[in-house]
CHARMM-style PDB file with segment names, atoms N, HN, CA, C and O in Angstrom:
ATOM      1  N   UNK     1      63.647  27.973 115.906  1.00  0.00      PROA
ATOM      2  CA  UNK     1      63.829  29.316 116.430  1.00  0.00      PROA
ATOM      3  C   UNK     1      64.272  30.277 115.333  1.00  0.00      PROA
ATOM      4  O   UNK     1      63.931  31.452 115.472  1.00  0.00      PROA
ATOM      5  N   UNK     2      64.900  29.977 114.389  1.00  0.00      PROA
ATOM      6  HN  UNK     2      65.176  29.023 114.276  1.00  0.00      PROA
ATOM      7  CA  UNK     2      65.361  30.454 113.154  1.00  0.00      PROA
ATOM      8  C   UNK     2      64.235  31.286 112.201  1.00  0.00      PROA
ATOM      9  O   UNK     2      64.358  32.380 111.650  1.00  0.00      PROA
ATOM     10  N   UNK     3      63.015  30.287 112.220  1.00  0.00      PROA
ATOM     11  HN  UNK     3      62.915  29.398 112.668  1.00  0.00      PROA
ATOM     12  CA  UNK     3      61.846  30.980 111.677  1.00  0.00      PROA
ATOM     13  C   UNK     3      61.370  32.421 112.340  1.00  0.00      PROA
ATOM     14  O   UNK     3      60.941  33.321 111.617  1.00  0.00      PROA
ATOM     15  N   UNK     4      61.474  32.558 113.701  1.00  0.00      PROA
ATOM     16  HN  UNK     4      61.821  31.827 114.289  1.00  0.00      PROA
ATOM     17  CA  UNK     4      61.017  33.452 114.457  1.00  0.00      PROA
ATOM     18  C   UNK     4      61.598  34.483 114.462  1.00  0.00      PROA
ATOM     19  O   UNK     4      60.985  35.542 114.599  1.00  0.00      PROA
ATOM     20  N   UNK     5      63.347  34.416 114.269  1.00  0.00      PROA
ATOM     21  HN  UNK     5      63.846  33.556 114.158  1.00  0.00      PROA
ATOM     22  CA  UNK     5      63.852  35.595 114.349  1.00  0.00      PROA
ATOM     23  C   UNK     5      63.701  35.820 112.549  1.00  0.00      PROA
ATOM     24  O   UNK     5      63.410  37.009 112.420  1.00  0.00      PROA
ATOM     25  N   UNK     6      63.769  35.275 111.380  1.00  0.00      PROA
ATOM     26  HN  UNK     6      64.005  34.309 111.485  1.00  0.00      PROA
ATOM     27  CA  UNK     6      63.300  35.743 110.424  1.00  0.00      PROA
ATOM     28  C   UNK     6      62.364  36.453 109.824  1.00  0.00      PROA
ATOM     29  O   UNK     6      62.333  37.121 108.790  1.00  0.00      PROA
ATOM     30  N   UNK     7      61.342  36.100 110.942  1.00  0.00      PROA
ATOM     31  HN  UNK     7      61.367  35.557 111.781  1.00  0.00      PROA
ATOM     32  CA  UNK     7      59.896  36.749 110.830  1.00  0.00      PROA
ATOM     33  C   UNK     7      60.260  38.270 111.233  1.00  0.00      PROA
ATOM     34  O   UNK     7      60.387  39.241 110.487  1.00  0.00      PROA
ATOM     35  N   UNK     8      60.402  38.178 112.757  1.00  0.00      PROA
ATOM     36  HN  UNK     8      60.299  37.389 113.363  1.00  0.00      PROA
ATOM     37  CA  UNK     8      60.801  39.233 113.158  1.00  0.00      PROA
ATOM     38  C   UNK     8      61.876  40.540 112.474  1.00  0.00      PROA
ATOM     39  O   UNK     8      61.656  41.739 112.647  1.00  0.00      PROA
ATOM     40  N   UNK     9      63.122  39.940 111.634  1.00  0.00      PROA
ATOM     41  HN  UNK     9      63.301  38.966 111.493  1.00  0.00      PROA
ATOM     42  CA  UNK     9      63.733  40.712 111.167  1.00  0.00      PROA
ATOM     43  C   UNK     9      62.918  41.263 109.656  1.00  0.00      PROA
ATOM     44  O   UNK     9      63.048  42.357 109.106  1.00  0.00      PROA
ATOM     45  N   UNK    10      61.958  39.952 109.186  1.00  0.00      PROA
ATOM     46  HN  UNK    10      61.853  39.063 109.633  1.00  0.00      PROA
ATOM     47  CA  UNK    10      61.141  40.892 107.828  1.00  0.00      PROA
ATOM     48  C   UNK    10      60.206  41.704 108.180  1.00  0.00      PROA
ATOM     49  O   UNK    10      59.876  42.499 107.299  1.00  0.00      PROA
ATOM     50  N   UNK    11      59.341  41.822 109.756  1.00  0.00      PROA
ATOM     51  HN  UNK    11      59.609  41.176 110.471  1.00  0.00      PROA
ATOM     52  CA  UNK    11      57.970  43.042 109.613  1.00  0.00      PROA
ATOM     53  C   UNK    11      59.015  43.835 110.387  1.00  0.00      PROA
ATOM     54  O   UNK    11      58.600  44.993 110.433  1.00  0.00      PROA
ATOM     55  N   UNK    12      60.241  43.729 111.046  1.00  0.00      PROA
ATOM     56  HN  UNK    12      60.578  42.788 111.008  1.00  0.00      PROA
ATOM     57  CA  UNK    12      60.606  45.440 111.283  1.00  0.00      PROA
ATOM     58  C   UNK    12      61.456  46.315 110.368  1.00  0.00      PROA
ATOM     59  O   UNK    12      61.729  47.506 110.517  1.00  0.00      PROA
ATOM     60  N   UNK    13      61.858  45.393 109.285  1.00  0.00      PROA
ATOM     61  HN  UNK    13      61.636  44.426 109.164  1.00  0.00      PROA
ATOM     62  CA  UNK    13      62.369  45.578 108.080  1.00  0.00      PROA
ATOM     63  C   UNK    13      60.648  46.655 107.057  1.00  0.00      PROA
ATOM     64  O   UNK    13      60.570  47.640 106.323  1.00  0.00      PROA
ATOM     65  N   UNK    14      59.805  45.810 107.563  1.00  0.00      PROA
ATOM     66  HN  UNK    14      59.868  45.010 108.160  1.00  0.00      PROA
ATOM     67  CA  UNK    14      58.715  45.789 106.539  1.00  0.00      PROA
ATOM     68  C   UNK    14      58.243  48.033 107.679  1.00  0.00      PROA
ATOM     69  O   UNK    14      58.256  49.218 107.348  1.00  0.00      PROA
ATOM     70  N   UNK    15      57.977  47.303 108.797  1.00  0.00      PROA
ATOM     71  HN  UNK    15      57.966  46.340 109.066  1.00  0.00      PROA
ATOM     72  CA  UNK    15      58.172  48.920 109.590  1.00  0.00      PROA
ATOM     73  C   UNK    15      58.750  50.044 109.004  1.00  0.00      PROA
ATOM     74  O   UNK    15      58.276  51.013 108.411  1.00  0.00      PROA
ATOM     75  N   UNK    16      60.101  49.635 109.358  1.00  0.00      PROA
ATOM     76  HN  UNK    16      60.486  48.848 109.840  1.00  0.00      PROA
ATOM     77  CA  UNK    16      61.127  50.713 108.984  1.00  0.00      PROA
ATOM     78  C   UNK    16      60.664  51.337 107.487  1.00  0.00      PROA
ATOM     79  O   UNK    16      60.617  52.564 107.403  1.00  0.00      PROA
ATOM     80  N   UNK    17      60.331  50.553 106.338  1.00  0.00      PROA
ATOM     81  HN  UNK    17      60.370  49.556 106.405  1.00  0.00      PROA
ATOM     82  CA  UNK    17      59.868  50.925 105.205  1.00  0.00      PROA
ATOM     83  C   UNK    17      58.695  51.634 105.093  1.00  0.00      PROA
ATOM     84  O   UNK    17      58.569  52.352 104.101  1.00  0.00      PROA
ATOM     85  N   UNK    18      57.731  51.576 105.979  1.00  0.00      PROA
ATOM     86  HN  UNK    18      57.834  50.992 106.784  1.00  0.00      PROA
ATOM     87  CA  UNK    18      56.381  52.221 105.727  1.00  0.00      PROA
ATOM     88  C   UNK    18      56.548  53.493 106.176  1.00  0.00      PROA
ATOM     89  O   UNK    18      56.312  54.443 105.430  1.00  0.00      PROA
ATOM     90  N   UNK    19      57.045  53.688 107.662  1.00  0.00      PROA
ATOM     91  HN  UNK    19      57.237  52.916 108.267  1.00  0.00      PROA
ATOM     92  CA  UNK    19      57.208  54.916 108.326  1.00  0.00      PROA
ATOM     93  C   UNK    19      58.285  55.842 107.258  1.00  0.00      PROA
ATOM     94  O   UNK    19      57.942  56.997 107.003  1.00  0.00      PROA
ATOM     95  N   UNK    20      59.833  55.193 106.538  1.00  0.00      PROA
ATOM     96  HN  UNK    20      60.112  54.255 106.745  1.00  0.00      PROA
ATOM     97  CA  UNK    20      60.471  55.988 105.468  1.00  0.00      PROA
ATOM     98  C   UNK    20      59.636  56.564 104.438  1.00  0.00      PROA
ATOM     99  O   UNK    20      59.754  57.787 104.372  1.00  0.00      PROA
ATOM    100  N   UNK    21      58.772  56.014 103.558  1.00  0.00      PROA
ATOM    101  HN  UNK    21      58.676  55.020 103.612  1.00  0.00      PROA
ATOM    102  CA  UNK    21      57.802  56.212 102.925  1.00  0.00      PROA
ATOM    103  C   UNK    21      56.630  56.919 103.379  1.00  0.00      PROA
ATOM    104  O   UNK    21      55.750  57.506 102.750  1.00  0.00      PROA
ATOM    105  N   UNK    22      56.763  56.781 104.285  1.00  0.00      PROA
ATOM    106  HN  UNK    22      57.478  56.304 104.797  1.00  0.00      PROA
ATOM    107  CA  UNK    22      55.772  58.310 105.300  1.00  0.00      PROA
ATOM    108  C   UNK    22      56.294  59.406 105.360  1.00  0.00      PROA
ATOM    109  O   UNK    22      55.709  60.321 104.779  1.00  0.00      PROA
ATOM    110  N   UNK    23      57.332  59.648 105.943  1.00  0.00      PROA
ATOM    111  HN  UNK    23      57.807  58.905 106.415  1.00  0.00      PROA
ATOM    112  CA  UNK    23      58.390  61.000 105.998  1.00  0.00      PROA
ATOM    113  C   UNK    23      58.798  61.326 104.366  1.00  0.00      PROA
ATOM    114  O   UNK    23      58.959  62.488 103.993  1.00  0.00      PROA
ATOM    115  N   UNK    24      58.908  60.455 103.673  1.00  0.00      PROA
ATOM    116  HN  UNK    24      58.777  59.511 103.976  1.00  0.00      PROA
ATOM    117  CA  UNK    24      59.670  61.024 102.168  1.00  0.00      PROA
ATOM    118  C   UNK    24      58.598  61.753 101.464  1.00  0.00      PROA
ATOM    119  O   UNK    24      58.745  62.774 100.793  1.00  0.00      PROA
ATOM    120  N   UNK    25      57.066  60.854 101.785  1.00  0.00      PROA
ATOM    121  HN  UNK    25      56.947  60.024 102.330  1.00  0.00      PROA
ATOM    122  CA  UNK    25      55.917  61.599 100.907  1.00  0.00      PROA
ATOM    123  C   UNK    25      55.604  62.683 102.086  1.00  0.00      PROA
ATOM    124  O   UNK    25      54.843  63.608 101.801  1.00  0.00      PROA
ATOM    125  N   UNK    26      56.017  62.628 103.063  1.00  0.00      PROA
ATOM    126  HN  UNK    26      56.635  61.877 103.294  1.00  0.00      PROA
ATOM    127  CA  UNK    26      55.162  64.381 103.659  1.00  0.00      PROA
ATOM    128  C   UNK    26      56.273  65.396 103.357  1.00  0.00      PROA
ATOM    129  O   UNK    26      56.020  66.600 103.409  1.00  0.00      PROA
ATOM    130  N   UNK    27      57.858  64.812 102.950  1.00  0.00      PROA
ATOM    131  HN  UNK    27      58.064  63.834 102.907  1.00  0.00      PROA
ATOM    132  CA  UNK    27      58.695  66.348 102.654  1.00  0.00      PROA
ATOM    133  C   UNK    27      58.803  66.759 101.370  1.00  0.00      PROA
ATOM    134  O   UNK    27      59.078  67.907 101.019  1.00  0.00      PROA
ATOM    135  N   UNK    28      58.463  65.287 100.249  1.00  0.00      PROA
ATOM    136  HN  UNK    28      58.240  64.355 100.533  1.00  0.00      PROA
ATOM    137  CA  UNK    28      57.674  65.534  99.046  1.00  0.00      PROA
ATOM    138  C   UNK    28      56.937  66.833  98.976  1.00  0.00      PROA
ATOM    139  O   UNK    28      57.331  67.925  98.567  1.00  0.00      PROA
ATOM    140  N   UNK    29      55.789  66.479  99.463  1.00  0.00      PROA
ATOM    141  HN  UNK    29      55.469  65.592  99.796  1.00  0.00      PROA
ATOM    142  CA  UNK    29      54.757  67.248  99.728  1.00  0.00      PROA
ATOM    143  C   UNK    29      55.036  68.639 100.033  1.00  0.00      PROA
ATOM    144  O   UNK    29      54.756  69.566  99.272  1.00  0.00      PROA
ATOM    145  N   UNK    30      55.773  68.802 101.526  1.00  0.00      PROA
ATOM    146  HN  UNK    30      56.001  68.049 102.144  1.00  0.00      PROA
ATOM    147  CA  UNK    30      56.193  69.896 101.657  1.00  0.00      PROA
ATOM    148  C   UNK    30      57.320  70.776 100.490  1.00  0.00      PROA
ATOM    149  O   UNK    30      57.479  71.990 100.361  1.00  0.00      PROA
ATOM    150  N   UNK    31      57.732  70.061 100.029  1.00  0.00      PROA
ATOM    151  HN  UNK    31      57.603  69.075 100.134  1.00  0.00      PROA
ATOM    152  CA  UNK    31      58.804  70.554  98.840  1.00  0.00      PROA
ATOM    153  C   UNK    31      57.805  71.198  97.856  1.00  0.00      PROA
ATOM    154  O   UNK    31      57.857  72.348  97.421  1.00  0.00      PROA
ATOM    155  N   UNK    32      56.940  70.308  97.601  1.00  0.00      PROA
ATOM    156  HN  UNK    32      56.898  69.373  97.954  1.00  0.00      PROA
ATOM    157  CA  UNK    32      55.578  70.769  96.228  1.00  0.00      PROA
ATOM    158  C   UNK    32      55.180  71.242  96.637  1.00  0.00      PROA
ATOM    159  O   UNK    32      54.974  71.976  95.670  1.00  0.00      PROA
ATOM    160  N   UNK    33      54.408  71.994  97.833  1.00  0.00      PROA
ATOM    161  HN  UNK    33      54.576  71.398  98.619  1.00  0.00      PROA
ATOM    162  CA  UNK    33      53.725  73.188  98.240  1.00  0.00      PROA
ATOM    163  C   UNK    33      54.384  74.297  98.272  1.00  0.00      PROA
ATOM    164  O   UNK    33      53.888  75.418  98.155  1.00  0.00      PROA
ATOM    165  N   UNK    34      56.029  73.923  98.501  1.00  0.00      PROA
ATOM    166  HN  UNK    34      56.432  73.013  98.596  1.00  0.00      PROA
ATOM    167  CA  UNK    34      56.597  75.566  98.283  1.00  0.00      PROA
ATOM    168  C   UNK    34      56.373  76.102  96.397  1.00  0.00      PROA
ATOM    169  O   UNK    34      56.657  77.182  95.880  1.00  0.00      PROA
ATOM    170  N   UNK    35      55.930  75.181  95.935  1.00  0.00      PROA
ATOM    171  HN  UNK    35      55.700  74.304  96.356  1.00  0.00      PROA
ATOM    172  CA  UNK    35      55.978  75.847  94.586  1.00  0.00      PROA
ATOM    173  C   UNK    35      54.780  76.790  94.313  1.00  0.00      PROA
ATOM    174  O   UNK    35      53.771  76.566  94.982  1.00  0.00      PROA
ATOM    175  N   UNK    36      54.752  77.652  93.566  1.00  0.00      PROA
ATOM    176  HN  UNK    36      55.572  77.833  93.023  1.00  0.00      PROA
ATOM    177  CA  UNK    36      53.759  78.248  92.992  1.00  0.00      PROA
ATOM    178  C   UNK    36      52.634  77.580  91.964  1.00  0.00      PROA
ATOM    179  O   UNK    36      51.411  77.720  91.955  1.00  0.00      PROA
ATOM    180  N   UNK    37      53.379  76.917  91.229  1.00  0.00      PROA
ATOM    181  HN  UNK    37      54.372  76.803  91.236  1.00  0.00      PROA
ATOM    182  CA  UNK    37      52.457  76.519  90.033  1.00  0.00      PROA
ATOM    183  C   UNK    37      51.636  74.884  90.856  1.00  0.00      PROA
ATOM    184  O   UNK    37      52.240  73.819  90.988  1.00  0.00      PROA
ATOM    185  N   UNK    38      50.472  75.089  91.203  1.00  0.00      PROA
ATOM    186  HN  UNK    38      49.981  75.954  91.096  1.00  0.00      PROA
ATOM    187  CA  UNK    38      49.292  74.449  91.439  1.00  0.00      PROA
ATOM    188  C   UNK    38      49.526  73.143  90.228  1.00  0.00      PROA
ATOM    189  O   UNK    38      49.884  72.038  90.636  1.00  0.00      PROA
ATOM    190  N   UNK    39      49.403  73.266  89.448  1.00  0.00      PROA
ATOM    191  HN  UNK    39      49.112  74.164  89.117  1.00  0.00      PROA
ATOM    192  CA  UNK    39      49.713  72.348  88.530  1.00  0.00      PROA
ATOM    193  C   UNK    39      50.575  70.979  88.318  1.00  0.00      PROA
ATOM    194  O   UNK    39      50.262  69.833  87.995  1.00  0.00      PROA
ATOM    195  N   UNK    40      52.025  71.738  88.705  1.00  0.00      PROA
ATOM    196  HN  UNK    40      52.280  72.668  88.967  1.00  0.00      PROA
ATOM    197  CA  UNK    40      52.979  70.409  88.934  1.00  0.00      PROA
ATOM    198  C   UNK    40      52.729  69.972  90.493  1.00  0.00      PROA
ATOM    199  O   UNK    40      53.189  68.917  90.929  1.00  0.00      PROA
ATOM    200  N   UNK    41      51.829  71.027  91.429  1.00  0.00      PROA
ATOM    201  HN  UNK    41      51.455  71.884  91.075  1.00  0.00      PROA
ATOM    202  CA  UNK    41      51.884  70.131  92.900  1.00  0.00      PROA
ATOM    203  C   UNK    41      51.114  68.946  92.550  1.00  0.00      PROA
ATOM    204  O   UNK    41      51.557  67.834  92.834  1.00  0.00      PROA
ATOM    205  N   UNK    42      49.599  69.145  91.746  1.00  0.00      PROA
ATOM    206  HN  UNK    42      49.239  70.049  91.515  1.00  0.00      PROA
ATOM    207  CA  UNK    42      48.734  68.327  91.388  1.00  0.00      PROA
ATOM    208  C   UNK    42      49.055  67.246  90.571  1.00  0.00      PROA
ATOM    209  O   UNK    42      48.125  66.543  90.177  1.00  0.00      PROA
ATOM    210  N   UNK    43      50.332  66.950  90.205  1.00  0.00      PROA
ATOM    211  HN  UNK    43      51.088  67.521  90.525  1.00  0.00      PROA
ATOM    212  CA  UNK    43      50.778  65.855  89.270  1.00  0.00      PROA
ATOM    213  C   UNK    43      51.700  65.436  89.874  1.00  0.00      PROA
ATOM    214  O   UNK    43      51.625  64.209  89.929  1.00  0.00      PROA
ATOM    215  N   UNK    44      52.812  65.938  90.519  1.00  0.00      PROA
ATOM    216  HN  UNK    44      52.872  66.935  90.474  1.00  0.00      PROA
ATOM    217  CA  UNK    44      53.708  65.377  90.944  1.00  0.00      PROA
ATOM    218  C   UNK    44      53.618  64.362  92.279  1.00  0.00      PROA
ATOM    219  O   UNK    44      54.205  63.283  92.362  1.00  0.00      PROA
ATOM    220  N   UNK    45      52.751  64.951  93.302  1.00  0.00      PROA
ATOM    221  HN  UNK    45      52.274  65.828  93.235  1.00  0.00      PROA
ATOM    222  CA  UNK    45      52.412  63.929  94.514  1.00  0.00      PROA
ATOM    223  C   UNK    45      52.112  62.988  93.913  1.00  0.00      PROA
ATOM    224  O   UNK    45      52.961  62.102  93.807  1.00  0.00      PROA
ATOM    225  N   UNK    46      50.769  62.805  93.272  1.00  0.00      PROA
ATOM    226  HN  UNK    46      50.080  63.524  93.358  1.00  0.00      PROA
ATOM    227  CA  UNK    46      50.341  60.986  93.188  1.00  0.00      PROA
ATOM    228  C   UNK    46      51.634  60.784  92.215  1.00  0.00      PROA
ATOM    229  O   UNK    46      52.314  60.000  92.878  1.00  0.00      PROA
ATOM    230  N   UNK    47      52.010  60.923  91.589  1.00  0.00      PROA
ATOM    231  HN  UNK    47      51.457  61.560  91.051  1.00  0.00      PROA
ATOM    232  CA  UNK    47      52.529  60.154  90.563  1.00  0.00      PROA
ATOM    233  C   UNK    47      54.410  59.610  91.791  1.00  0.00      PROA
ATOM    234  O   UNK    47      55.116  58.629  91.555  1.00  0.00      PROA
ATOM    235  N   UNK    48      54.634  60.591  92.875  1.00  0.00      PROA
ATOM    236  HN  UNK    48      54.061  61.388  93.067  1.00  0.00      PROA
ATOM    237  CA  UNK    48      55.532  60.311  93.755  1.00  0.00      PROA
ATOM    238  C   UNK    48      55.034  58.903  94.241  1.00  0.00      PROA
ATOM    239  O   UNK    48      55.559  57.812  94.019  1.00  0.00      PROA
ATOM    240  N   UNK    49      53.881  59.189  94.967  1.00  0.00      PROA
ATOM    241  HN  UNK    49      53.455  60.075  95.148  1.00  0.00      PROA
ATOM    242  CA  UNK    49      53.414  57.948  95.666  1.00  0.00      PROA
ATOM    243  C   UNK    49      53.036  56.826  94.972  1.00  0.00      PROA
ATOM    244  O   UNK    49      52.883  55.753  95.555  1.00  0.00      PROA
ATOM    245  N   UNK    50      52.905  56.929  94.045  1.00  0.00      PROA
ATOM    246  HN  UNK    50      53.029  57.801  93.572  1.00  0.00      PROA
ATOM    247  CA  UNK    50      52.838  55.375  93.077  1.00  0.00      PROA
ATOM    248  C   UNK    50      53.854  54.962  92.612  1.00  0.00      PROA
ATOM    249  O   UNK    50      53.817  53.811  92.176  1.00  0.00      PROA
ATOM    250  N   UNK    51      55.151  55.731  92.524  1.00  0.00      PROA
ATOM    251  HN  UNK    51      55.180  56.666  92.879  1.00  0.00      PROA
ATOM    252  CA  UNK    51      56.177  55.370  92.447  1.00  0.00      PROA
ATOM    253  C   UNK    51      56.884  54.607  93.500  1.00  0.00      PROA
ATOM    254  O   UNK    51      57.527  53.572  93.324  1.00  0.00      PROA
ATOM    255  N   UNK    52      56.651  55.375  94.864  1.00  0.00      PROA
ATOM    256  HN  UNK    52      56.129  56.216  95.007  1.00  0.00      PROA
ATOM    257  CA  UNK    52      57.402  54.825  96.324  1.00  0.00      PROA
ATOM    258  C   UNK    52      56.486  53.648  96.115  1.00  0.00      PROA
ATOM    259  O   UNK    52      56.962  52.658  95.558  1.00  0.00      PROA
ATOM    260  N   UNK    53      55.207  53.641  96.503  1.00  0.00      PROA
ATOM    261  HN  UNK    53      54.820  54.445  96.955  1.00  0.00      PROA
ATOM    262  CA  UNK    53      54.097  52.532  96.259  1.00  0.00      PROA
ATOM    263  C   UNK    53      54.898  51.054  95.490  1.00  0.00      PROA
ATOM    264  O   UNK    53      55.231  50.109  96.206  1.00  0.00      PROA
ATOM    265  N   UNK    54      55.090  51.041  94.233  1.00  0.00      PROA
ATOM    266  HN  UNK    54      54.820  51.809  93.651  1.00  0.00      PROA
ATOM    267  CA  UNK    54      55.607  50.523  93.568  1.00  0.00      PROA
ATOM    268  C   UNK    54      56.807  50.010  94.384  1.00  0.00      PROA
ATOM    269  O   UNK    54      56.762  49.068  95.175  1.00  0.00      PROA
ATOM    270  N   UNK    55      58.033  50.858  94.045  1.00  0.00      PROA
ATOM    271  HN  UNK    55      58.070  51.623  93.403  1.00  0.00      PROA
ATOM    272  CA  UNK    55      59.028  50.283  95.103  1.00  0.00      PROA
ATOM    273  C   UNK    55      59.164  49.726  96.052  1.00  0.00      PROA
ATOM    274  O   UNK    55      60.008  48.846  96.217  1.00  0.00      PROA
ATOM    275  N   UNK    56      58.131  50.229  97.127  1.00  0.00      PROA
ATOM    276  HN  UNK    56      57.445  50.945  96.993  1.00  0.00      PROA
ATOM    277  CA  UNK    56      57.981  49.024  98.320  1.00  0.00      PROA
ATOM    278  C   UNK    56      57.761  47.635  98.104  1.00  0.00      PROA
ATOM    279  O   UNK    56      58.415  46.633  98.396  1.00  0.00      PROA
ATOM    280  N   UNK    57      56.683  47.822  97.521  1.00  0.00      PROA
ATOM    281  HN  UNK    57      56.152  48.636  97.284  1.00  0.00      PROA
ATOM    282  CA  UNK    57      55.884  46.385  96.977  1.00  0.00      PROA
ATOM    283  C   UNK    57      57.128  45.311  96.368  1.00  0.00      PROA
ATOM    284  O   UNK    57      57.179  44.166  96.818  1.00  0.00      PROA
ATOM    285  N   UNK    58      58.016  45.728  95.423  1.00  0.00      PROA
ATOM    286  HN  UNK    58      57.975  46.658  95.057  1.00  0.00      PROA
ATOM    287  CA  UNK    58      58.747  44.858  94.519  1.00  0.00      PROA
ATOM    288  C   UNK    58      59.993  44.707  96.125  1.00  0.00      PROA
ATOM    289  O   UNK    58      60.266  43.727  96.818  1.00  0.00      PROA
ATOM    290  N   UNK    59      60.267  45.542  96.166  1.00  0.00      PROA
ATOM    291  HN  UNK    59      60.044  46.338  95.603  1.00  0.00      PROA
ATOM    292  CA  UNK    59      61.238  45.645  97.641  1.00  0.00      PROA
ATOM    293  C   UNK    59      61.413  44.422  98.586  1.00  0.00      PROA
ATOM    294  O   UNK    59      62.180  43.502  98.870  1.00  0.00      PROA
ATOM    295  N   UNK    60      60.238  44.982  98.886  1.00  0.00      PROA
ATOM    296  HN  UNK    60      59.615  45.729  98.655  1.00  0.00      PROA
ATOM    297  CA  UNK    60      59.569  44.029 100.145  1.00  0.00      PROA
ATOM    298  C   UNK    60      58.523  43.416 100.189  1.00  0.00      PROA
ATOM    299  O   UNK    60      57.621  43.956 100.830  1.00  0.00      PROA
ATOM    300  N   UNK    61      58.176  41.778  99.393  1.00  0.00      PROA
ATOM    301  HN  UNK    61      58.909  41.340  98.872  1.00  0.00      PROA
ATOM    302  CA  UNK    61      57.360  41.360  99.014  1.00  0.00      PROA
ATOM    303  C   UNK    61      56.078  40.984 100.295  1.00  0.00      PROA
ATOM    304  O   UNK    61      54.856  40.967 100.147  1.00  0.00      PROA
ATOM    305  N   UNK    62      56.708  40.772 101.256  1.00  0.00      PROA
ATOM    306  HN  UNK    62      57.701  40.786 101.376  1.00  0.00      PROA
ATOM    307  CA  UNK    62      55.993  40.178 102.458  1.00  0.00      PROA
ATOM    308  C   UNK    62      54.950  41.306 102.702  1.00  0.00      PROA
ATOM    309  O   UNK    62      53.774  40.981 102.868  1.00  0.00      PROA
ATOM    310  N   UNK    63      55.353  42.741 102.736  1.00  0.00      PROA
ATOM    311  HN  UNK    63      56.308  43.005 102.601  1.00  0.00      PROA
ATOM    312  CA  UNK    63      55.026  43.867 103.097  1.00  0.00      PROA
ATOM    313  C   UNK    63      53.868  43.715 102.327  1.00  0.00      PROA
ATOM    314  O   UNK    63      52.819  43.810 102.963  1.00  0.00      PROA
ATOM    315  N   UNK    64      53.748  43.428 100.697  1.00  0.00      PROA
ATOM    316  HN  UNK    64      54.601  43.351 100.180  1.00  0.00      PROA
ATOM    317  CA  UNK    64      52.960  43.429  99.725  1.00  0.00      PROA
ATOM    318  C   UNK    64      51.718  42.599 100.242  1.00  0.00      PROA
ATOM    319  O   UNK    64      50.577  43.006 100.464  1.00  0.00      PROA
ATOM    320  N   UNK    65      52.350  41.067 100.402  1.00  0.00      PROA
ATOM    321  HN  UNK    65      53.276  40.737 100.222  1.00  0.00      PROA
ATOM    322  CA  UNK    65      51.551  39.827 100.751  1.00  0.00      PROA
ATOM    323  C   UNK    65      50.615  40.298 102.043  1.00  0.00      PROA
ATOM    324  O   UNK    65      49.481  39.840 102.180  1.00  0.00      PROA
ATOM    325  N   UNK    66      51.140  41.175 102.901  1.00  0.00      PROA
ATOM    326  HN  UNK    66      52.061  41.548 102.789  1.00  0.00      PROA
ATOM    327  CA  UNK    66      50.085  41.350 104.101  1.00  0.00      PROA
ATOM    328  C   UNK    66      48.915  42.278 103.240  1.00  0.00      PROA
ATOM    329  O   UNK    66      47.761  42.158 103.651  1.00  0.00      PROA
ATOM    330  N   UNK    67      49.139  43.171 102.104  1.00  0.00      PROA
ATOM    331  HN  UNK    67      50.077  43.269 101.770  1.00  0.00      PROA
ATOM    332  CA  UNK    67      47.947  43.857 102.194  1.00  0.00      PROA
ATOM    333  C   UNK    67      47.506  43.299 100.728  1.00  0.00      PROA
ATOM    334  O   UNK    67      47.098  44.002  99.804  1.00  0.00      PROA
ATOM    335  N   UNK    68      47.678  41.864 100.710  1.00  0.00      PROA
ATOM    336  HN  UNK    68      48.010  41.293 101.461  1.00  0.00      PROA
ATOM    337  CA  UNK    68      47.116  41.426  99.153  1.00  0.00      PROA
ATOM    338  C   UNK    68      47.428  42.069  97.934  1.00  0.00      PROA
ATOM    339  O   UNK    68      46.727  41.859  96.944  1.00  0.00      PROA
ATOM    340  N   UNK    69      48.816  43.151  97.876  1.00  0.00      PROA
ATOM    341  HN  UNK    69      49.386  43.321  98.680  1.00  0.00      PROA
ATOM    342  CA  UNK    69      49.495  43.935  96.418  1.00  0.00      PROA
ATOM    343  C   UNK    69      50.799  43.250  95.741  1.00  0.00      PROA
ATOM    344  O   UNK    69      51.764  43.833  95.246  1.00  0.00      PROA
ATOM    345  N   UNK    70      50.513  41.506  95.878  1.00  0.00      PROA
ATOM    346  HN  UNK    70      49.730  41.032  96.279  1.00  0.00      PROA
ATOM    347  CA  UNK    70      51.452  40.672  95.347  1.00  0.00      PROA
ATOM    348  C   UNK    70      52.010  40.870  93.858  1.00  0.00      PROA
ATOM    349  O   UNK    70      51.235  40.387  93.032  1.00  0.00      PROA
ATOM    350  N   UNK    71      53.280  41.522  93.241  1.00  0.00      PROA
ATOM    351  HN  UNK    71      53.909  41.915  93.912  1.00  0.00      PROA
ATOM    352  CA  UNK    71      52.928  41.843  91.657  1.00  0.00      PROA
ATOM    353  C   UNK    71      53.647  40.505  91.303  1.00  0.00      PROA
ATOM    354  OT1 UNK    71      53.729  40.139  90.131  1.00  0.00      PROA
TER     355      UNK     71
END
């Protein structure tokens, strides 16, 4: 029974992380659109999201293992 609640506590663990990483890159986003200069909006998003990207992955390896981004 031990296995089951482990499981359970790593994909709502693994949840909670995707949906945070949802909200952080859309107020990202919203933060970089208040800017003027087109330029740093265009560099700064991806390079945000490959960063969070990154972090999850090393974070939360299981999270990784479901979508085959094992580092």
């Amino acid at each position: 029974m031990s296995w089951l609640w482990d499981n359970l506590v790593d994909y709502v663990g693994d949840f909670v992380v995707i949906w945070t990483t949802i909200v952080v890159l859309v107020l990202a986003y919203r933060l970089v659109k208040n800017f003027k200069n087109i330029t740093l909006h265009l560099a700064n998003v991806p390079l945000l999201l490959v960063a969070l990207i990154y972090l999850t992955i090393r974070t939360f390896p299981s999270l990784a293992r479901m979508f085959g981004l094992a580092l």
